[in-house]
mmCIF entry with sequence, helices, sheets and N, C-alpha, C, O atoms, coordinates in Angstrom:
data_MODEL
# 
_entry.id   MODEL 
# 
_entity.id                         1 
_entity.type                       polymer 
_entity.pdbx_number_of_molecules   1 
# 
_entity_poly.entity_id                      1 
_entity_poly.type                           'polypeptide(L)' 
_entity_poly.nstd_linkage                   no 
_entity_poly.nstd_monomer                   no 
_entity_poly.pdbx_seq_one_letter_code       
;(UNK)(UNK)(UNK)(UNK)(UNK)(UNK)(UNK)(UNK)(UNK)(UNK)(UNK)(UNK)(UNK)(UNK)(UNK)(UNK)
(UNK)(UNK)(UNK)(UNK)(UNK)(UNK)(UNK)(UNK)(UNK)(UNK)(UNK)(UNK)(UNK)(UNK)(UNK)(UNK)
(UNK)(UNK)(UNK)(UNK)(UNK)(UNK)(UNK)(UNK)(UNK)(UNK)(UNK)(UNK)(UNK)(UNK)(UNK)(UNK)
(UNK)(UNK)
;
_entity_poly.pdbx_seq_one_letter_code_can   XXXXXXXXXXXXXXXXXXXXXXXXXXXXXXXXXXXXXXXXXXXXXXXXXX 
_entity_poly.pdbx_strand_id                 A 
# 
loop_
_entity_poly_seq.entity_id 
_entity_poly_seq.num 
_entity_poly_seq.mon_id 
_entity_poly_seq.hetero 
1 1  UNK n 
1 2  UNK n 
1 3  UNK n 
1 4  UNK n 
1 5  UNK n 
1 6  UNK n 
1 7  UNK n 
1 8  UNK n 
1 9  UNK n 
1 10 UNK n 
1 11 UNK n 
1 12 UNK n 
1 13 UNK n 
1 14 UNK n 
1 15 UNK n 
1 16 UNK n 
1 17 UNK n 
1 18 UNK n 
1 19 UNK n 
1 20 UNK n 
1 21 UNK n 
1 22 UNK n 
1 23 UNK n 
1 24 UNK n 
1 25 UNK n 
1 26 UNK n 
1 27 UNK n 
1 28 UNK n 
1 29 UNK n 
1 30 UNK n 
1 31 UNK n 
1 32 UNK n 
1 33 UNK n 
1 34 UNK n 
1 35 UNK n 
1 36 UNK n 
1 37 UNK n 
1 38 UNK n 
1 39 UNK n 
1 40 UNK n 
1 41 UNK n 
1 42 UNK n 
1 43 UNK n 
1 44 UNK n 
1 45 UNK n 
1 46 UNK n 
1 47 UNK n 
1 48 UNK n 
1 49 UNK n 
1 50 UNK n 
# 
_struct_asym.id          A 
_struct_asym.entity_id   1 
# 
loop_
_struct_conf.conf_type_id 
_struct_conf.id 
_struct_conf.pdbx_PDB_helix_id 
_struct_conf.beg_label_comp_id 
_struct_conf.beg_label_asym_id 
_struct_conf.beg_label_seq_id 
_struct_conf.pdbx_beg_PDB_ins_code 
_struct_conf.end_label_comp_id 
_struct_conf.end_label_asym_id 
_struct_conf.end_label_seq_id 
_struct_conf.pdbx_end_PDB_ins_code 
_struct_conf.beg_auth_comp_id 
_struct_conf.beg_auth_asym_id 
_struct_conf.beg_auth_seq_id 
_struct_conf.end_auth_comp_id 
_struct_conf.end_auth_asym_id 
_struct_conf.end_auth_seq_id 
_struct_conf.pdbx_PDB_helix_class 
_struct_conf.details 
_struct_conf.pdbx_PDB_helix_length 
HELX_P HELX_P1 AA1 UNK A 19 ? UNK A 30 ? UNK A 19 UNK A 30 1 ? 12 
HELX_P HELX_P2 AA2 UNK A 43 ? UNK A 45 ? UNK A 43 UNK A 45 5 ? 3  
# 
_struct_conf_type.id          HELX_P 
_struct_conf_type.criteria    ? 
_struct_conf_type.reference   ? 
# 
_struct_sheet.id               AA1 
_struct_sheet.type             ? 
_struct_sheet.number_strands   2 
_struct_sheet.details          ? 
# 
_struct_sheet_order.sheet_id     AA1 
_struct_sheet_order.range_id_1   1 
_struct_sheet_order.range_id_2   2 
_struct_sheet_order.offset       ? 
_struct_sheet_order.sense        parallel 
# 
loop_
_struct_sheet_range.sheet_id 
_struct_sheet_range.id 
_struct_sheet_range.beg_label_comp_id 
_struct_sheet_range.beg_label_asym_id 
_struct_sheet_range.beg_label_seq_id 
_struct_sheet_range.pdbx_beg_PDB_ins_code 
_struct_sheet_range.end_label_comp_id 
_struct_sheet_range.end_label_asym_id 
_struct_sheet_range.end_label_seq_id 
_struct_sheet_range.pdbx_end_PDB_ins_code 
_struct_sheet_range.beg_auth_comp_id 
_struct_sheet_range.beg_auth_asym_id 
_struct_sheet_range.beg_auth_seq_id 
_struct_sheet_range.end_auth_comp_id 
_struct_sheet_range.end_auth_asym_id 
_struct_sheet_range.end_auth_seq_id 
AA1 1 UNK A 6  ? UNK A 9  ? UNK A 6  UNK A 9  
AA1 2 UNK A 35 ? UNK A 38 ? UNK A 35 UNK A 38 
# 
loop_
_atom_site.group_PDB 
_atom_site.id 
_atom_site.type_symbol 
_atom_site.label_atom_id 
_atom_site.label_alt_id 
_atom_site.label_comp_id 
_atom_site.label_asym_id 
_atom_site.label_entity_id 
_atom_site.label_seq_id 
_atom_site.pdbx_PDB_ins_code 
_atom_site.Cartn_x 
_atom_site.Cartn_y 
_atom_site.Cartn_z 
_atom_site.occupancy 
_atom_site.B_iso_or_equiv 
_atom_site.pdbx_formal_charge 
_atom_site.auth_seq_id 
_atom_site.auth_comp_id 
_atom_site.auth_asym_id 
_atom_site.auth_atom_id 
_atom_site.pdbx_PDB_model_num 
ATOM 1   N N  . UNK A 1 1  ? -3.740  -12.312 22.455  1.00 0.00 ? 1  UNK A N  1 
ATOM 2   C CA . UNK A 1 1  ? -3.219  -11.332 21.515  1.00 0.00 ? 1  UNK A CA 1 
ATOM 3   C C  . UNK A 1 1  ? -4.010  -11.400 20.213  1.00 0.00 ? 1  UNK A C  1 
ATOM 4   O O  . UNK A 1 1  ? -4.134  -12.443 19.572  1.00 0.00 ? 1  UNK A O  1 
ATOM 5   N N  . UNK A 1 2  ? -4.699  -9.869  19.750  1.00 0.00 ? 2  UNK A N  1 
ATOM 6   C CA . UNK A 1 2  ? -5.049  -9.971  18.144  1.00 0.00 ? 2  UNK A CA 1 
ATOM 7   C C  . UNK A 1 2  ? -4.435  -9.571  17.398  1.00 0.00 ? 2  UNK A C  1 
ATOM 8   O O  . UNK A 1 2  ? -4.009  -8.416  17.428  1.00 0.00 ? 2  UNK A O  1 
ATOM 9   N N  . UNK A 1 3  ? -4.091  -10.779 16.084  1.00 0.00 ? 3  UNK A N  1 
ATOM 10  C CA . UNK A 1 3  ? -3.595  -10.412 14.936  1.00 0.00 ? 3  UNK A CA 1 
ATOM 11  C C  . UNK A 1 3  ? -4.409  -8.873  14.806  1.00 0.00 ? 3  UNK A C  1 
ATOM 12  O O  . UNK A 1 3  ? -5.568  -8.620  15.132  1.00 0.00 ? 3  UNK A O  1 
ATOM 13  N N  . UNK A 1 4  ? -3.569  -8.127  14.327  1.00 0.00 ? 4  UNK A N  1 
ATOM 14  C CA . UNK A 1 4  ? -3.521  -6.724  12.933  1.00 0.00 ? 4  UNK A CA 1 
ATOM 15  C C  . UNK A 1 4  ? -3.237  -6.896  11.949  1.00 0.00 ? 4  UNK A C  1 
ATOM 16  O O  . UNK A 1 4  ? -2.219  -7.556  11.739  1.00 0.00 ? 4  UNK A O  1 
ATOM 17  N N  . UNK A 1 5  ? -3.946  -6.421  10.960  1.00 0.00 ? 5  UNK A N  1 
ATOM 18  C CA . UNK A 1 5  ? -3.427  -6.392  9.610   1.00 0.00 ? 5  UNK A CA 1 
ATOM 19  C C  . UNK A 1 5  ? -3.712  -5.667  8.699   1.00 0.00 ? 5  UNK A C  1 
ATOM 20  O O  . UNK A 1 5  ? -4.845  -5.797  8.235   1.00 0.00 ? 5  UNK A O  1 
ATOM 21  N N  . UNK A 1 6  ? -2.816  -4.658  8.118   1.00 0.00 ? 6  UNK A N  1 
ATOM 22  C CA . UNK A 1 6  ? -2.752  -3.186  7.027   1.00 0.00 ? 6  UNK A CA 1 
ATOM 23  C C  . UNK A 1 6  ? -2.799  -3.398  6.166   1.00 0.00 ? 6  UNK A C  1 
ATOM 24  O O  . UNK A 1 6  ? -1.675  -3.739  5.798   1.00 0.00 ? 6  UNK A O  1 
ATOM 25  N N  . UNK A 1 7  ? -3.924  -3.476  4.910   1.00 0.00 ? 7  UNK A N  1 
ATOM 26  C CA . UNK A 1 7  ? -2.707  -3.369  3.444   1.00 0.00 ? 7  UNK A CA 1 
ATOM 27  C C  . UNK A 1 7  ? -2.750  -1.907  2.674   1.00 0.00 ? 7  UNK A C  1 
ATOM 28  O O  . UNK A 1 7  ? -3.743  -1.181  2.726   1.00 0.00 ? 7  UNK A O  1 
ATOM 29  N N  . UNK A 1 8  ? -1.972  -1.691  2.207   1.00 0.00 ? 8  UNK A N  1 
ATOM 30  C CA . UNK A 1 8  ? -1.655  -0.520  1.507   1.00 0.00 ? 8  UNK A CA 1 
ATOM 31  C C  . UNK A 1 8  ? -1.904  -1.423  0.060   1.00 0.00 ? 8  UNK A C  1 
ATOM 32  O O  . UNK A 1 8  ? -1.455  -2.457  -0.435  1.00 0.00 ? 8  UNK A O  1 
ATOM 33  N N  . UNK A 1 9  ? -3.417  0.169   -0.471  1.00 0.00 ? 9  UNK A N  1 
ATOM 34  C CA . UNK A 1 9  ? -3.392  -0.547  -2.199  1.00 0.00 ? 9  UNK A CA 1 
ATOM 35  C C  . UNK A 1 9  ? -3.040  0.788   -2.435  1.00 0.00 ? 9  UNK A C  1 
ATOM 36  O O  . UNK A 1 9  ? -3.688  1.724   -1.965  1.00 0.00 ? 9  UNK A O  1 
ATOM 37  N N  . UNK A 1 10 ? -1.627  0.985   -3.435  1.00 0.00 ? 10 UNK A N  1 
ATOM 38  C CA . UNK A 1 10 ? -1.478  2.018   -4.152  1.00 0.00 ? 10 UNK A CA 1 
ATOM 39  C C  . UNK A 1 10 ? -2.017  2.319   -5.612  1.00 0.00 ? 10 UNK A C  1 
ATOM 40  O O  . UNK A 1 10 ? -2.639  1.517   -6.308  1.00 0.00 ? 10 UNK A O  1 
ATOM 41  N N  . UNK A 1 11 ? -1.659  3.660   -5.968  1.00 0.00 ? 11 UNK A N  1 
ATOM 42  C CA . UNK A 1 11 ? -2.758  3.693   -6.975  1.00 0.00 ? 11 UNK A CA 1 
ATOM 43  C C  . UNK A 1 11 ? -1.761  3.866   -8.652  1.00 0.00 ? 11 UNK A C  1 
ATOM 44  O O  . UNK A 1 11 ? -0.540  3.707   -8.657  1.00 0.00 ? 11 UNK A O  1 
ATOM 45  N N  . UNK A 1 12 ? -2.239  4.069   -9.429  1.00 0.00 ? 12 UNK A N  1 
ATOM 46  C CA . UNK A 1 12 ? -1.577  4.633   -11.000 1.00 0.00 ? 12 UNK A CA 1 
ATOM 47  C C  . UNK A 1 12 ? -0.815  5.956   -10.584 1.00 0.00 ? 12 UNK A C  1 
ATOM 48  O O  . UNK A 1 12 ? -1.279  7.084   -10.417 1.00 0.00 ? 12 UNK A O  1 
ATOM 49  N N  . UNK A 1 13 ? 0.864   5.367   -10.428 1.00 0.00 ? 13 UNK A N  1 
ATOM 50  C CA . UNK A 1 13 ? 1.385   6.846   -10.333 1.00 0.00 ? 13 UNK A CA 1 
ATOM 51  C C  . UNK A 1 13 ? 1.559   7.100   -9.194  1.00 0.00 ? 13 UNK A C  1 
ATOM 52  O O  . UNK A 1 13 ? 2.292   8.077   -9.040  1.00 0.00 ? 13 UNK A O  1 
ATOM 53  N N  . UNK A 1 14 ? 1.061   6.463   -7.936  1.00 0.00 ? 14 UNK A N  1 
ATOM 54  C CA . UNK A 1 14 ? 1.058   6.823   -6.473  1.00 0.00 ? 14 UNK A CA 1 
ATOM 55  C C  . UNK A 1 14 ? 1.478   6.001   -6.047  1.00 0.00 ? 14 UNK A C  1 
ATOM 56  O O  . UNK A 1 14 ? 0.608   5.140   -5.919  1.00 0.00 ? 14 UNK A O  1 
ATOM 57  N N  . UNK A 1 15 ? 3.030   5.470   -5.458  1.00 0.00 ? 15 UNK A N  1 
ATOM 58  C CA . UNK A 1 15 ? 3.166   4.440   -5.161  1.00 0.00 ? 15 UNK A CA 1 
ATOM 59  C C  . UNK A 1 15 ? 3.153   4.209   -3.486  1.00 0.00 ? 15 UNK A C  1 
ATOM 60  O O  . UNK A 1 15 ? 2.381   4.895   -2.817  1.00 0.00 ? 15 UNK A O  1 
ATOM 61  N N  . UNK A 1 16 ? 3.835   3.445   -2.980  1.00 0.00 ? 16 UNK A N  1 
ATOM 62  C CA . UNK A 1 16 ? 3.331   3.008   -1.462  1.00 0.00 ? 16 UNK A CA 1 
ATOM 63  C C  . UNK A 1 16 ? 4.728   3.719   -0.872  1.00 0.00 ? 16 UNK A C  1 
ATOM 64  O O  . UNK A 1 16 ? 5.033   3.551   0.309   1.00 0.00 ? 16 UNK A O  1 
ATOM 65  N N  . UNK A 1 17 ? 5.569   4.538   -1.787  1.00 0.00 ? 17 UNK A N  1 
ATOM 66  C CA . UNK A 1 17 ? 7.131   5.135   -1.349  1.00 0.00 ? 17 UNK A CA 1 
ATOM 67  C C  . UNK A 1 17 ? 6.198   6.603   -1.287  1.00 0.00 ? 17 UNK A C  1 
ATOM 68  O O  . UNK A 1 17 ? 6.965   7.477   -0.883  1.00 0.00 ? 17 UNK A O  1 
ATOM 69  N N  . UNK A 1 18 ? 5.257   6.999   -1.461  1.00 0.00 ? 18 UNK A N  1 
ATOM 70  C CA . UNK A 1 18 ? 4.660   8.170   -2.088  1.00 0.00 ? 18 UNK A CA 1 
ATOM 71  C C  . UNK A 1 18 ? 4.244   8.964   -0.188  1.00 0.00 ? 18 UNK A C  1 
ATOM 72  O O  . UNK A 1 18 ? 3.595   8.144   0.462   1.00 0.00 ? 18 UNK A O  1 
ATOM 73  N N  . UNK A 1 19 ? 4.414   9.749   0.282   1.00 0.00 ? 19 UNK A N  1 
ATOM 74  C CA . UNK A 1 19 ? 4.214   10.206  1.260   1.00 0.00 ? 19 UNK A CA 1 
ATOM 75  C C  . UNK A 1 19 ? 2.963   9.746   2.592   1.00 0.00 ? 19 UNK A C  1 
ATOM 76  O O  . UNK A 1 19 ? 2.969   9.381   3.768   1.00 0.00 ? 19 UNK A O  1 
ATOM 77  N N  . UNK A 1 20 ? 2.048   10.027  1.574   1.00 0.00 ? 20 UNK A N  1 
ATOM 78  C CA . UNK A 1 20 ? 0.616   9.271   2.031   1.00 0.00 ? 20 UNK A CA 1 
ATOM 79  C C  . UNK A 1 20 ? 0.660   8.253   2.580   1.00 0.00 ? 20 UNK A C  1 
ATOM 80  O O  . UNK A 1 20 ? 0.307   8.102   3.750   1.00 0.00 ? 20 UNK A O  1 
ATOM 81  N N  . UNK A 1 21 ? 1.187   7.185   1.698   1.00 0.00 ? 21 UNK A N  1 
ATOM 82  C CA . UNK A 1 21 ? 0.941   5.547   2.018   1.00 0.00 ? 21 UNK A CA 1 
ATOM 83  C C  . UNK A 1 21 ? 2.005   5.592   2.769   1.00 0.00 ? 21 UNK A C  1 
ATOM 84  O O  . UNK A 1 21 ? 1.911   4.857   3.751   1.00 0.00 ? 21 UNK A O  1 
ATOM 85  N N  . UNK A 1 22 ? 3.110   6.251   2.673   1.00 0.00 ? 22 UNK A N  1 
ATOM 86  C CA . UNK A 1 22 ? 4.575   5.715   3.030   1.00 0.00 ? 22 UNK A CA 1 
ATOM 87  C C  . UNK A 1 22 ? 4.537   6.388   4.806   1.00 0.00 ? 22 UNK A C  1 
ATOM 88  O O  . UNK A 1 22 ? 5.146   5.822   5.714   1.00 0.00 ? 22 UNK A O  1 
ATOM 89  N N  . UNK A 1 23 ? 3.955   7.280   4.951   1.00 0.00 ? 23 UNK A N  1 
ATOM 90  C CA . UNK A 1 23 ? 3.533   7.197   6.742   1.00 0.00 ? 23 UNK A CA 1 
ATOM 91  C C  . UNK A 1 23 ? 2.655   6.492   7.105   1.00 0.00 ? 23 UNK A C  1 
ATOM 92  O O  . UNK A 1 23 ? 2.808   5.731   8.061   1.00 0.00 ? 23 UNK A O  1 
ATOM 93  N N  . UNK A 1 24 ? 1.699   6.568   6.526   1.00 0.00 ? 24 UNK A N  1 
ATOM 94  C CA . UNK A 1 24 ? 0.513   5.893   7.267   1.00 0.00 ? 24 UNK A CA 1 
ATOM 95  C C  . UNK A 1 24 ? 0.781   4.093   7.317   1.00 0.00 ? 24 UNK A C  1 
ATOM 96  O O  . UNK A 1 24 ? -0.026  3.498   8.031   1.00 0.00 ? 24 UNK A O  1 
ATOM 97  N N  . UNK A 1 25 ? 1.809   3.260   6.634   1.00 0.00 ? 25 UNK A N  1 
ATOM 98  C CA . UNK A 1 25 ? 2.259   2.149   6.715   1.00 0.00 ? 25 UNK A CA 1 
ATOM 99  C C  . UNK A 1 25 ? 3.279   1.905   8.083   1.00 0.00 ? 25 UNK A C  1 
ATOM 100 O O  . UNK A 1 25 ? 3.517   0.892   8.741   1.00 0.00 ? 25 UNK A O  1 
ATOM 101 N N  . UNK A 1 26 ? 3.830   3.514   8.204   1.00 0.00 ? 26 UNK A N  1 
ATOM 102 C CA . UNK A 1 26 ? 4.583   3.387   9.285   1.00 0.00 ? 26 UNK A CA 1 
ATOM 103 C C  . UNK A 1 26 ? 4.303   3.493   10.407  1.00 0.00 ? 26 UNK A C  1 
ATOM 104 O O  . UNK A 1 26 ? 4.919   2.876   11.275  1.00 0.00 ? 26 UNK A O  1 
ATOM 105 N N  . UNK A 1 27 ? 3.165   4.416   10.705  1.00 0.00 ? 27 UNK A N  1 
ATOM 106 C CA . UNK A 1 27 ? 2.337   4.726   11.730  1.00 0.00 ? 27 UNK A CA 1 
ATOM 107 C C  . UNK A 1 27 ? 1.308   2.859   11.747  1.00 0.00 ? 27 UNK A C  1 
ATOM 108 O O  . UNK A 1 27 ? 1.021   2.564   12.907  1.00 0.00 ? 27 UNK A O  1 
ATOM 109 N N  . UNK A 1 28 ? 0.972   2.104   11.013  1.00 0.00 ? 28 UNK A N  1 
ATOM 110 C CA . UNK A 1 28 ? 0.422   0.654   11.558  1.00 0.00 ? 28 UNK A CA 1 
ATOM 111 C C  . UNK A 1 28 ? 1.580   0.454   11.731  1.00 0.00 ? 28 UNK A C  1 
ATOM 112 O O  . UNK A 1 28 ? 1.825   0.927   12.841  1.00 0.00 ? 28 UNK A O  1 
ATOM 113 N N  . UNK A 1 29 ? 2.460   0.041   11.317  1.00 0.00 ? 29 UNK A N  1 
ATOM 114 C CA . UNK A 1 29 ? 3.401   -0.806  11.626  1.00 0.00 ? 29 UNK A CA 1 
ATOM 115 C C  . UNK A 1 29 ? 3.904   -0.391  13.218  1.00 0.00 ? 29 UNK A C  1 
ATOM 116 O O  . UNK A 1 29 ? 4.106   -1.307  14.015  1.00 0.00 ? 29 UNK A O  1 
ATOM 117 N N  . UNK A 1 30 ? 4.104   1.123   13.662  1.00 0.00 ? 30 UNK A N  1 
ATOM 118 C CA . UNK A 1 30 ? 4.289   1.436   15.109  1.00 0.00 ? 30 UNK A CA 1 
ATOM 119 C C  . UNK A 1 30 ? 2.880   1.043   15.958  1.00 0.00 ? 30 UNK A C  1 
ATOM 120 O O  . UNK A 1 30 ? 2.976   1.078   17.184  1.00 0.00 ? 30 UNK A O  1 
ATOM 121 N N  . UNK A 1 31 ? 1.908   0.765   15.517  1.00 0.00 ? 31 UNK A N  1 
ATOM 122 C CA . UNK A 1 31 ? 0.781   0.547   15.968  1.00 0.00 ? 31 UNK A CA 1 
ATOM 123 C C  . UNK A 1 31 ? 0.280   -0.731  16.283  1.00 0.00 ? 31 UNK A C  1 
ATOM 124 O O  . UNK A 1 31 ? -0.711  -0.966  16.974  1.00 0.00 ? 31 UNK A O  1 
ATOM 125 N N  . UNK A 1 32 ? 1.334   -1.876  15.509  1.00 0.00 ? 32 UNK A N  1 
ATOM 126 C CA . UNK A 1 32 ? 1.469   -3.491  15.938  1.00 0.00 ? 32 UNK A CA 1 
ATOM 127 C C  . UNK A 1 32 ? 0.561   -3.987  14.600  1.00 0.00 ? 32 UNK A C  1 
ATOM 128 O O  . UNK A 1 32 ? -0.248  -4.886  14.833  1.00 0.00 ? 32 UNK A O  1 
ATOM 129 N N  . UNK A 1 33 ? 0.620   -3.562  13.459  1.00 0.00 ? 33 UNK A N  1 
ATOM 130 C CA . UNK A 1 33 ? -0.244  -4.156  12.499  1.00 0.00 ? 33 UNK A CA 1 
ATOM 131 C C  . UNK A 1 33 ? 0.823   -4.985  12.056  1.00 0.00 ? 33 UNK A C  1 
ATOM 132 O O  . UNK A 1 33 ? 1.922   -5.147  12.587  1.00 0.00 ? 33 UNK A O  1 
ATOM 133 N N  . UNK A 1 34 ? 0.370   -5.485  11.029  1.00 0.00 ? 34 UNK A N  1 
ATOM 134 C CA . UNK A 1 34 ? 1.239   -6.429  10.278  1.00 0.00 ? 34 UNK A CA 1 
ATOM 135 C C  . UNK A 1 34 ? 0.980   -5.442  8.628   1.00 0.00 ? 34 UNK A C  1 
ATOM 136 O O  . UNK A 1 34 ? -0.163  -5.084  8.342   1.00 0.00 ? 34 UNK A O  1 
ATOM 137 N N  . UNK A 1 35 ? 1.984   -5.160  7.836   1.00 0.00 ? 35 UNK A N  1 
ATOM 138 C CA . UNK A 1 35 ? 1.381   -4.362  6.717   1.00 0.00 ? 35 UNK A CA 1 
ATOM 139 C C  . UNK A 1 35 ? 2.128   -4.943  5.720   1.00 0.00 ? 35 UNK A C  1 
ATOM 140 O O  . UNK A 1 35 ? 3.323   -5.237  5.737   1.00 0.00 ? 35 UNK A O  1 
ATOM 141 N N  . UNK A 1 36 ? 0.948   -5.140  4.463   1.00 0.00 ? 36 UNK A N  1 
ATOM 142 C CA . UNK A 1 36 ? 0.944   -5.884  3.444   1.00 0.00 ? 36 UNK A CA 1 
ATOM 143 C C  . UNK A 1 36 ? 0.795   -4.292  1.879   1.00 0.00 ? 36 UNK A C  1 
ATOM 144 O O  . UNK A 1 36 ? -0.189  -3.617  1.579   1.00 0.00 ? 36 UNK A O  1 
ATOM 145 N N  . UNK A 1 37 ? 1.683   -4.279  1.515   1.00 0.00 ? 37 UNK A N  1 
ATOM 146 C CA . UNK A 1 37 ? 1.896   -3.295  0.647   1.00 0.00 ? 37 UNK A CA 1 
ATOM 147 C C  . UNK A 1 37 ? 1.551   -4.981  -0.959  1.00 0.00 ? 37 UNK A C  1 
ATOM 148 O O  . UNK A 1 37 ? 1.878   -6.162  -1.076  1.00 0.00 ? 37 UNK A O  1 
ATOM 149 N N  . UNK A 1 38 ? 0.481   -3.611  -2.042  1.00 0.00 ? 38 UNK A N  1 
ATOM 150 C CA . UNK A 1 38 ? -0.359  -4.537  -2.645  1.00 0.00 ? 38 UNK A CA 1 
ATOM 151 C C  . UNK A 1 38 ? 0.998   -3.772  -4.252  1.00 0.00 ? 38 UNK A C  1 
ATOM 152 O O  . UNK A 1 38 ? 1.182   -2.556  -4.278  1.00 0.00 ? 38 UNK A O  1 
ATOM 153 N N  . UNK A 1 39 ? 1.479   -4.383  -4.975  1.00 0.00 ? 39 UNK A N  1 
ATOM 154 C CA . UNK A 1 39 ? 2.351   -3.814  -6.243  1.00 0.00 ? 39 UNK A CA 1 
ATOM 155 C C  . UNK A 1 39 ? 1.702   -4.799  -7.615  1.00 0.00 ? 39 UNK A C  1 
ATOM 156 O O  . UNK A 1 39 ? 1.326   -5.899  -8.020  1.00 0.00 ? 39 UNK A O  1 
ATOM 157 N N  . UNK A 1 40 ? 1.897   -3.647  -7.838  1.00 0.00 ? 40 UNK A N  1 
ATOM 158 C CA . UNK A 1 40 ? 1.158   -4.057  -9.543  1.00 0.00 ? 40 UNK A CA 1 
ATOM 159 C C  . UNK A 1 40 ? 2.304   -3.929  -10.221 1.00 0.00 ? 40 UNK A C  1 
ATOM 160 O O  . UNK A 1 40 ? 3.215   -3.120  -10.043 1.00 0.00 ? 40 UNK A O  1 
ATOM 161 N N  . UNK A 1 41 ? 2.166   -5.034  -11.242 1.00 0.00 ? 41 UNK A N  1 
ATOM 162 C CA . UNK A 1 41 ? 3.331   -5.393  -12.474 1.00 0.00 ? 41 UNK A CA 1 
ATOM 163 C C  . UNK A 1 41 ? 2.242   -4.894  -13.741 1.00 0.00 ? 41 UNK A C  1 
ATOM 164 O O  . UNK A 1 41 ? 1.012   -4.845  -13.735 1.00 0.00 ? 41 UNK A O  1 
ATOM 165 N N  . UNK A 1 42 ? 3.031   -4.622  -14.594 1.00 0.00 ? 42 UNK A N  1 
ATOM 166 C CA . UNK A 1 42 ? 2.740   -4.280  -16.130 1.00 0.00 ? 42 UNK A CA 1 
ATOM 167 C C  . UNK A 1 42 ? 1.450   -3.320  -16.035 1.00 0.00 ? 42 UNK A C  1 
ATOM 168 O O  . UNK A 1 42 ? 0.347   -3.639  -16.477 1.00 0.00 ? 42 UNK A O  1 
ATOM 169 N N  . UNK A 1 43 ? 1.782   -1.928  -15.307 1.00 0.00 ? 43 UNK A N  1 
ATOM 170 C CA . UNK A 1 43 ? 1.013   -0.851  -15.183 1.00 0.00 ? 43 UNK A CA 1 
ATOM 171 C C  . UNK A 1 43 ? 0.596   -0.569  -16.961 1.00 0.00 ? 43 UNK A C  1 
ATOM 172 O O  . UNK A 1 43 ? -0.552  -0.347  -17.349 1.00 0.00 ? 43 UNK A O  1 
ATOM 173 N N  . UNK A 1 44 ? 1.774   -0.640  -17.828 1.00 0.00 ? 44 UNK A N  1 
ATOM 174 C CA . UNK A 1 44 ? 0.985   -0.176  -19.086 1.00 0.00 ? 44 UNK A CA 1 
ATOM 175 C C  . UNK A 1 44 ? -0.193  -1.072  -19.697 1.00 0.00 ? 44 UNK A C  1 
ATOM 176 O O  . UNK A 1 44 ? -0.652  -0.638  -20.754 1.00 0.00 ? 44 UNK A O  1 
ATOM 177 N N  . UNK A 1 45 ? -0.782  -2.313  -19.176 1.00 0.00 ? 45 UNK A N  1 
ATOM 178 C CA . UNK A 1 45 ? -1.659  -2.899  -19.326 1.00 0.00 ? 45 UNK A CA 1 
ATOM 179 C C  . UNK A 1 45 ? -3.080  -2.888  -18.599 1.00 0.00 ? 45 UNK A C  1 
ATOM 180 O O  . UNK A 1 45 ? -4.037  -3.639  -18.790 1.00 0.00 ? 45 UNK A O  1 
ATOM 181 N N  . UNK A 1 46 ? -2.898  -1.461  -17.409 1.00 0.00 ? 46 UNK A N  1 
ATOM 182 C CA . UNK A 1 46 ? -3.695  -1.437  -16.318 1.00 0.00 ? 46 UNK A CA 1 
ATOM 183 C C  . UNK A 1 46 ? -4.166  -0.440  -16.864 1.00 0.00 ? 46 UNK A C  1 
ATOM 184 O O  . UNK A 1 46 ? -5.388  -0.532  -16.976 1.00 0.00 ? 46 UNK A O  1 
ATOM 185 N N  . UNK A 1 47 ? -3.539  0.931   -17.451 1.00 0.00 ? 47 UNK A N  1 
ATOM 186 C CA . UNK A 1 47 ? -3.368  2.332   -17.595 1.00 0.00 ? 47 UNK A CA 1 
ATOM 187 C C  . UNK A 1 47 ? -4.381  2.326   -18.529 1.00 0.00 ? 47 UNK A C  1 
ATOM 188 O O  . UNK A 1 47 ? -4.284  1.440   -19.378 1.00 0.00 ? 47 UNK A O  1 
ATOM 189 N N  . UNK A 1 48 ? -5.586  3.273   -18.631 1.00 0.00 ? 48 UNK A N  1 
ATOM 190 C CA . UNK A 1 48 ? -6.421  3.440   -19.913 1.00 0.00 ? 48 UNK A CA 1 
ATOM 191 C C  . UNK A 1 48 ? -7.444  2.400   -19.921 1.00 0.00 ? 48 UNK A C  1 
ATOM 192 O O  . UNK A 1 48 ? -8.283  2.327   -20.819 1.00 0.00 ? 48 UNK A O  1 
ATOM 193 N N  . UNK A 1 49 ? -7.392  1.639   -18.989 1.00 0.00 ? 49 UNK A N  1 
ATOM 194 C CA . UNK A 1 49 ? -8.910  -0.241  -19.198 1.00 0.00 ? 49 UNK A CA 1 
ATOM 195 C C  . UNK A 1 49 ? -9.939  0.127   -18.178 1.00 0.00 ? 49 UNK A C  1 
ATOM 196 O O  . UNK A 1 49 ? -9.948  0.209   -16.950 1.00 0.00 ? 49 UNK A O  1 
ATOM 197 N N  . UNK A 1 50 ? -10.570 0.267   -18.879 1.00 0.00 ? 50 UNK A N  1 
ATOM 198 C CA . UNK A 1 50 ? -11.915 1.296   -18.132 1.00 0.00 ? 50 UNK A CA 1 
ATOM 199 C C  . UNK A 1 50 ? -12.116 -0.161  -17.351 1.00 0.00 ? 50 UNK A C  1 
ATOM 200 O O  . UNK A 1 50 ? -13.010 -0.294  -16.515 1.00 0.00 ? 50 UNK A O  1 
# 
């Protein structure tokens, strides 16, 4: 058996609940992946830092 493995990186504003990510996590996960959703803390420190 091979390990699978998904990660979902969401983006500024797009989160992994957001349509896009939020099937395509479900579709690996029906697909035997293992899925690793990536969350960022303190977006107002991310927002604007080139």
């Amino acid at each position: 058996m091979q390990n699978k493995l998904a990660v979902i990186f969401p983006g500024i504003g797009y989160t992994k609940d957001k349509p896009l990510l939020y099937y395509a996590g479900k579709l690996a996960k029906a697909a035997g992946y293992n899925v690793i959703s990536v969350e960022y803390h303190d977006i107002q420190k991310i927002q604007g830092d080139p």
